[in-house]
C-alpha positions, 0 to 999 in steps of 0.5 A: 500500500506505501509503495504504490501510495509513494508511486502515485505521488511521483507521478502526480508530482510529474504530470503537474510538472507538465501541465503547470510548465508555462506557468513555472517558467513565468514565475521564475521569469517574474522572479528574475526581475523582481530579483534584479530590481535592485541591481537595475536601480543602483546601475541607473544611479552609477550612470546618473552620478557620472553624467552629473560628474561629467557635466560639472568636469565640463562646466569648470573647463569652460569656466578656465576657458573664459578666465584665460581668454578673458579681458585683461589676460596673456592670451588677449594681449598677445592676440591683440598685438598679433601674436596668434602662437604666443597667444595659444601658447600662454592659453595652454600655460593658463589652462594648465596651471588653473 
């Protein structure tokens, strides 16, 4: 009576194997996602915080640019006295140092 009890249940267990096939796929499916929410959410952030740090990098270069192309610096002295290298030369200097 156990034995044949013990065999009913296995192949129960398989034949609902079969039937539910699609529905355990989905579920382990919506699992997956679910379980990757977190990841997703902290790789999104990573890429936020860096297009910010880009942003700023970028805002702070053109900010030097006008400072060392500004009034009353090397490069517009030499570019107006027409001295083109020169005036590229102490612009590199100028970015350089700041």
């Amino acid at each position: 009576m156990f034995k044949i009890n013990s065999f009913l249940e296995e192949n129960n267990l398989i034949n609902d194997l079969k039937r539910y096939k699609s529905k355990l796929a989905y579920s382990f499916m919506i699992g997956l996602i679910i379980g990757s929410l977190p990841f997703i959410y902290k790789i999104k952030e990573s890429f936020r915080v860096q297009k910010l740090i880009q942003e700023q990098i970028k805002r702070q270069n053109h900010n030097k640019e006008k400072i060392c192309k500004g009034y009353n610096s090397d490069y517009e002295k030499f570019s107006s006295l027409g001295f083109p290298k020169t005036a590229i030369e102490k612009f590199d200097i100028c970015m350089k140092e700041k």
